[in-house]
Structure formats: structure tokens, C-alpha cells
C-alpha positions in Angstrom: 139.2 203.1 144.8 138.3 201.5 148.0 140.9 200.4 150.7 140.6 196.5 149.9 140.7 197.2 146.1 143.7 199.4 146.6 145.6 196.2 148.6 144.8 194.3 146.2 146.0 196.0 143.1 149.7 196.2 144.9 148.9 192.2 146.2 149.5 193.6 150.0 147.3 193.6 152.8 147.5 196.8 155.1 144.0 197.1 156.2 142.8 197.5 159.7 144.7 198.2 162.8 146.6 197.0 165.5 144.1 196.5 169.0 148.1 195.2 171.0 149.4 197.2 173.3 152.7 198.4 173.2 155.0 198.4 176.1 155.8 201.8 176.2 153.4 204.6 176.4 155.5 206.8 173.9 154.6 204.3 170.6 150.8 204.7 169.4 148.7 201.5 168.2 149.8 201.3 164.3 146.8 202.5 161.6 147.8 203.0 158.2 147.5 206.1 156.5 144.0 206.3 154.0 145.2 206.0 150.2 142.7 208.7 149.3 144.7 210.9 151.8 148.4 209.6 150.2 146.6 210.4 146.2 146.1 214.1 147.6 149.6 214.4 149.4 151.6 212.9 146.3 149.2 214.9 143.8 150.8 218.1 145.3 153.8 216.4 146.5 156.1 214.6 144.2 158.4 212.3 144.9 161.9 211.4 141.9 163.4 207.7 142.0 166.5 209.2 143.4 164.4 210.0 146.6 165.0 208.3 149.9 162.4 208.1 152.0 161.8 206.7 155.4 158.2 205.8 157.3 158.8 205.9 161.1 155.8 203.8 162.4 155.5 201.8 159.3 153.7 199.1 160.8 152.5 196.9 157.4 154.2 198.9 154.9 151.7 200.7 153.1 152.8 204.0 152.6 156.2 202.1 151.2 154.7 200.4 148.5 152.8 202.8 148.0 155.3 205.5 147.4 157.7 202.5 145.5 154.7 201.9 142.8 154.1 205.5 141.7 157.7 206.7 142.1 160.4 204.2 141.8 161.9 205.9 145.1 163.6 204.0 147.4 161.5 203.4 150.4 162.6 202.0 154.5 160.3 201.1 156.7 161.0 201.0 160.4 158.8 199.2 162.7 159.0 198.7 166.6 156.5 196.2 166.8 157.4 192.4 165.3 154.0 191.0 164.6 153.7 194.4 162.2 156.9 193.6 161.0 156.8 190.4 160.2 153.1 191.5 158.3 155.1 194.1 156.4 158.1 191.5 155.4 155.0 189.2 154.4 153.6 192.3 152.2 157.0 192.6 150.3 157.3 189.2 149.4 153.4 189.9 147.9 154.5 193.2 146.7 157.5 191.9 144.9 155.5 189.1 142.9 154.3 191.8 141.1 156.5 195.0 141.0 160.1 193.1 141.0 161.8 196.6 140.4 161.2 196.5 144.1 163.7 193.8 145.2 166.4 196.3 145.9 164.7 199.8 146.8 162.4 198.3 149.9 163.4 197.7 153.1 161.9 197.1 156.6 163.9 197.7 160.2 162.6 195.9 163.3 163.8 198.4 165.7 162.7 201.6 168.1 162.7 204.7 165.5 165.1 206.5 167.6 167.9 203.5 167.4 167.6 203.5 163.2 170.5 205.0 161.7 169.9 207.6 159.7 172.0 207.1 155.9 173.6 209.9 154.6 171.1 209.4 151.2 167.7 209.4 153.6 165.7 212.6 152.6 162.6 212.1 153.1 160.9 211.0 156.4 157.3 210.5 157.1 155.5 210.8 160.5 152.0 209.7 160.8 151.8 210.8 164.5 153.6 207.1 165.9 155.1 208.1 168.9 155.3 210.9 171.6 157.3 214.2 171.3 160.1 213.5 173.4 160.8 210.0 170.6 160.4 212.4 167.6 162.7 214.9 169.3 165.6 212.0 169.4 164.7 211.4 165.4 165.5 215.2 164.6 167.9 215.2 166.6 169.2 211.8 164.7 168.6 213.9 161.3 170.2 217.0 162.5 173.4 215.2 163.3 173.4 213.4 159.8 172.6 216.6 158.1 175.4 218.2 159.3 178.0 214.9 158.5 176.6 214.9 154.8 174.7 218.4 153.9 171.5 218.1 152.1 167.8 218.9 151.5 165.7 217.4 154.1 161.7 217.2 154.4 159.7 216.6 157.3 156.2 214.9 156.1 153.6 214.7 159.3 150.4 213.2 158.8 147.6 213.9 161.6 150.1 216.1 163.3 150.8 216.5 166.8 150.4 220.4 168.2 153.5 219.1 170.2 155.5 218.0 166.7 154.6 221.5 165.2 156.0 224.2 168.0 159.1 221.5 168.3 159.7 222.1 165.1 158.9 225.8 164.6 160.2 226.7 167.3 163.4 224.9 168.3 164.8 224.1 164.3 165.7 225.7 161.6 163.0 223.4 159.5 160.6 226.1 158.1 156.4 224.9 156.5 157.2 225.0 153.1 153.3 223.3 152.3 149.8 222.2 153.7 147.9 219.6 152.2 144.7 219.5 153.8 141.7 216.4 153.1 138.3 218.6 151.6 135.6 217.1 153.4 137.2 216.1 156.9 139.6 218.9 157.4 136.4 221.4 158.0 135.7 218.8 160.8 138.7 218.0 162.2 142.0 220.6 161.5 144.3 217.6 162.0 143.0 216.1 158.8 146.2 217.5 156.8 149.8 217.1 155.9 152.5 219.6 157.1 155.3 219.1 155.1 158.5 220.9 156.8 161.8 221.9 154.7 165.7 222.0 155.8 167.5 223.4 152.7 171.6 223.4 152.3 
């Protein structure tokens, strides 16, 4: 299924990127994730409707729709930039015409990814390489300090990933590589064509 057909069939609009600049050199320009990349993670990666997972970098939601329609999870979205935002509040309203099982399991945070609050239910987070490695050490950090207030599972999901993201995490955490999804046909090209997905057990 092509991007646009994809959009359509969850009545969002996620396509294309964002040309803006930000002001801080530590947030990258927003592109969503491919949806033939997020049919091979979720093939090999499950998700429950107990699941809480949050997109840092979410820009227009996608990957939270996404993620809502197959799995029922509860999905947050948390977004630095207000025009992407504001696009991704405009995409729930869409999104919720459609799939109102949504109303109360999607949300969207207009605020730097190192000021969200981690909730003692978040167990999932996603990382599609938004921001520099000092920001993602803050958001471990952030995780780290809510894991040990309320002890539980937690998975790391990095799309496109960062050589910088992987030695943080091997090498100063506990987190250990529990799977690699890598995309047949671009991977053999380019080795950041995969999904790492990191585990913290408890």
C-alpha cells in the first residue's frame, strides 16, 4: 500500500516533511517513519492494548495512529515543534471520525522531549533519530529515574539509529539488544535501514 493510500485509509495526512528550521541544533527536521518499515517492525514486534507507548519527535502522528489502529495501545505523542503539532491534533480529530475507540488512548504534548514527564504506565518509547545524543541522554535518564520510582519492563525502539544512541546505550545502561529488524532491500545499502529494539527487564 502506497504512503497516500495508507493516510487515507486512517483519514490522516502525514506525508512529506518539514523544510523549517528549528532553533536548536539538537532537534532534526521531522520525517515520518515509511509504513512499509512500521508493517516489518510490528510483524516481528507486537504490541498488547495494555501497552504504553510514547513517539519522541512525533511530528504529525503517524506512527500513533498507526500503532492505535492495529493494537488498541495507548499511544502519546510529543512534539517540539507547534506547526507539527497543531498538524498532528488536526490528524486526531481526522483519525477519530473513523476509529472512535481512539478518543481516550491518543494524546499529543507540545513540548521539548526532555521536559515530558515520563508516567509510571509509559513502556514503550520510540526514537526515530529526532534529536542529538546529549537530548536522548536526558530522556534515559528521565526513564531511568521513573523506572526505579515504579519498576517495570521497558523497551527502547530506534529507528535509523544513531552510532552515538547505540554505544550510549550499550555502554553506559543496563538496557541490553534484545532484536534487529532490518528493511530487505535498503539495509544491504545503507546498515542504518533497521530497528534496534533495546530491553530493561525488572
Amino acid at each position: 500500500m502506497k504512503e497516500r493510500d495508507y493516510d487515507e485509509w486512517l483519514n490522516i495526512k502525514t506525508g512529506g516533511d518539514h523544510r523549517g528550521f528549528n532553533k536548536s541544533f539538537h532537534y532534526h527536521r521531522y520525517e515520518a517513519t515509511p509504513y512499509p518499515a512500521l508493517e516489518l517492525l510490528f510483524a516481528r514486534y507486537p504490541l498488547t492494548s495494555s501497552d504504553h507507548i510514547v513517539d519522541f519527535g512525533c511530528g504529525k502522528g503517524r506512527l500513533n495512529f498507526y500503532i492505535h489502529h492495529h493494537f488498541q495501545s495507548f499511544v502519546v505523542g510529543v512534539e517540539m515543534n507547534e506547526t507539527l503539532y497543531q498538524e498532528a491534533i488536526e490528524n486526531q480529530t481526522s483519525y477519530l471520525k473513523k476509529n472512535k475507540t481512539g478518543k481516550d488512548k491518543i494524546q499529543f504534548h507540545c513540548c521539548l522531549a526532555e521536559k515530558y514527564e515520563i508516567t509510571p504506565l509509559d513502556n514503550r518509547f520510540y526514537f526515530f533519530n529526532p534529536f542529538t545524543v546529549p537530548i536522548f541522554w536526558k530522556i534515559i535518564n528521565n526513564i531511568l529515574v521513573s523506572v526505579e520510582n515504579n519498576k517495570r519492563e521497558i523497551d527502547i525502539i530506534l529507528y535509523y539509529p544513531s552510532e552515538d544512541y547505540i554505544y550510549f546505550l550499550e555502554n553506559h545502561t543496563i538496557f541490553e539488544l534484545i532484536e534487529e529488524v532490518q528493511l530487505p532491500g535498503l539495509y544491504e545499502h545503507n546498515p542504518n535501514e533497521r530497528f534496534l529494539i533495546y530491553r530493561l527487564s525488572y
